[in-house]
N, C-alpha and C positions, 0 to 999 in steps of 0.2 A: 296559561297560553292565550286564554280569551282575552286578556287585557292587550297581551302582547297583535292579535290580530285586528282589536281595535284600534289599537295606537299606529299601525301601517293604513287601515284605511283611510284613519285622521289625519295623516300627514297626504294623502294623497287627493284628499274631499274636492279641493278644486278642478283637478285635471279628470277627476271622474267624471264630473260635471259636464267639463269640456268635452270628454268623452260619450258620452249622453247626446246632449246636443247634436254633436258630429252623425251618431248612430241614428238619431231618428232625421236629421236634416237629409241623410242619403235614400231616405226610402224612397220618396218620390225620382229620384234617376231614372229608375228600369221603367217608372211611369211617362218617360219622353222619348223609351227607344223602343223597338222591337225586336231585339236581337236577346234571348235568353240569355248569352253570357254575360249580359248583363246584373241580369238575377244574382249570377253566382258569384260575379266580383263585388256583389254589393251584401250578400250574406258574410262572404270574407272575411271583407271588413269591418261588416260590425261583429263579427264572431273575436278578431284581431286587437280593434281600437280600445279595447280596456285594458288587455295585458300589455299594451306597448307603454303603460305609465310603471311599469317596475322599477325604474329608475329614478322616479321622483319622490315615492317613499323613502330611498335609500340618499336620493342628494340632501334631503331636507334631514337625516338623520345624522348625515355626515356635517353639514353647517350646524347645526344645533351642539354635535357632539352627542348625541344621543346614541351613536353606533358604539362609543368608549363608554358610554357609563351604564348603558345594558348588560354590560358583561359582569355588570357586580350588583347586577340584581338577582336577589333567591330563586331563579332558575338555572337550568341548566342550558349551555350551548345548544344542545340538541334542540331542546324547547322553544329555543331564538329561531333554527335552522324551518323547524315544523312549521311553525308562526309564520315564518314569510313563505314556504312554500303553500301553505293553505292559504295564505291573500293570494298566492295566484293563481290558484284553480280559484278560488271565488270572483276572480277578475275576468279569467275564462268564461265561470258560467254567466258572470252578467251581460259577458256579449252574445254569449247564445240566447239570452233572456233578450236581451235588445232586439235580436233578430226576429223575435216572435211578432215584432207591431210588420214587420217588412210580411211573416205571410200572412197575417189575418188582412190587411190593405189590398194585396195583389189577390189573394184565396177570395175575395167579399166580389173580387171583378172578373173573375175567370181567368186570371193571367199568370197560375203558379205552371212554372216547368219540373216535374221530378227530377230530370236528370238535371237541371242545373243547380236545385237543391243542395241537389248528393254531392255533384262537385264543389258548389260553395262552401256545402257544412266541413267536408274534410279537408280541401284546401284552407280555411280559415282556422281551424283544428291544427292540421301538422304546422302552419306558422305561427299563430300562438307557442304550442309549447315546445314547438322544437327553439324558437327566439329564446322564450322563457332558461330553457335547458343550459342554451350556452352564454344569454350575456349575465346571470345571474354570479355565476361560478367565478368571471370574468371581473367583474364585480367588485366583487369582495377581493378580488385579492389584485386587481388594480385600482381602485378607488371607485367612490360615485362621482365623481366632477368628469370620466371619460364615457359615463353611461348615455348618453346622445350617442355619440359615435358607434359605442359598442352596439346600442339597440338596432343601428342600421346594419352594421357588419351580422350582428345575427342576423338579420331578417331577409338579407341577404344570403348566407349560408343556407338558410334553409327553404329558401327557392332552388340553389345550388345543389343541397339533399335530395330535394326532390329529383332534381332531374336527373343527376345520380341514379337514383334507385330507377326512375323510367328508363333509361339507357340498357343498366342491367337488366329487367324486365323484356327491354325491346329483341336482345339479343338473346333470349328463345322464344319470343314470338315478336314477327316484327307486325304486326298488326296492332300490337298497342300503343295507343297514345296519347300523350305526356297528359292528358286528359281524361284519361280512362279513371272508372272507377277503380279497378285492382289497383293503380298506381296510387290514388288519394287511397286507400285502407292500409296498402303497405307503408305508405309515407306515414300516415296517422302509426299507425303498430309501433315503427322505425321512433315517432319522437316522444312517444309517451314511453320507449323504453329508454331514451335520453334524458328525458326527463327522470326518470329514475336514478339513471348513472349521476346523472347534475346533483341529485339532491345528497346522493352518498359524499360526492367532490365537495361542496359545498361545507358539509356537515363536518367533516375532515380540516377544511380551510379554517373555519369556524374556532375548531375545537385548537387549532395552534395560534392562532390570532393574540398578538398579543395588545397592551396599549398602545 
């Protein structure tokens, strides 16, 4: 399986790059404003901007053909399933790894907010892997050549989750909001338990797959 998670970050080396660059070109934003939410939308998205290349692993597997002749190498489907789901917690953690130059920069000036931390790390958290959850599944069983689209209808959907679950939340307190920390913990809970369901759907799509 180690080969298997080598061979997805190699095909994705460029746009990680890209993704890099992006992650430390934003740090300096929140140093031209004063408004803390800016902190958090710019934790977000570097916590977000690695996992949104899940799809460029899989277009480049699918031009190559490499998604067909996988399946008759001496592992098992499952192993193929684990393999891409562990590139994308490792694409997860390298955006929360990128986030680390945003607070040693703003921490060195006196300009970190706690609470927009909190909300950056989990806002950028439940969109990462709730996207992850649903375009991956989506994916596979529509092709890579619609994975652009699909990453934006996830990514969308799970702005949509979220508010979702803040609506229901609001309706026994309506003091909460759509901001609150309870909302980013339950959202975060909400997609890593999606995340879960994705990776069974998947593994299932996987295991019927044929040439």
């Amino acid at each position: 399986m180690k080969g298997l998670v080598i061979n997805n970050f190699y095909s994705m080396q460029d746009n990680i790059k890209l993704s890099a660059g992006i992650a430390l070109a934003v740090v300096i934003i929140p140093l031209l404003a004063t408004d803390p939410k800016i902190l958090s939308m710019i934790i977000a998205v570097q916590t977000f901007v690695f996992a949104s290349n899940i799809g460029t692993s899989l277009q480049m597997d699918e031009t190559s053909k490499w998604n067909k002749w996988e399946l008759t190498l001496p592992v098992t489907r499952t192993a193929i399933i684990n393999a891409k789901y562990l590139s994308f917690i490792l694409l997860i953690v390298m955006g929360l790894a990128s986030s680390l130059v945003t607070l040693l920069l703003h921490g060195s000036l006196g300009r970190l907010d706690a609470a927009a931390l909190v909300h950056g790390y989990l806002f950028g958290l439940q969109l990462a892997i709730t996207t992850v959850a649903i375009v991956y599944p989506l994916i596979l069983k529509l092709g890579a050549e619609k994975s652009d689209v699909l990453l934006l209808t996830g990514a969308g959907l799970s702005i949509g989750i979220k508010m979702a679950i803040w609506y229901l939340l609001y309706l026994f307190n309506d003091a909460i909001s759509f901001n609150s920390v309870t909302v980013g913990i339950v959202s975060t809970l909400v997609a890593v338990l999606m995340f879960a369901v994705s990776y069974g759907v998947s593994a299932r799509i996987q295991r019927n797959k044929e040439f």
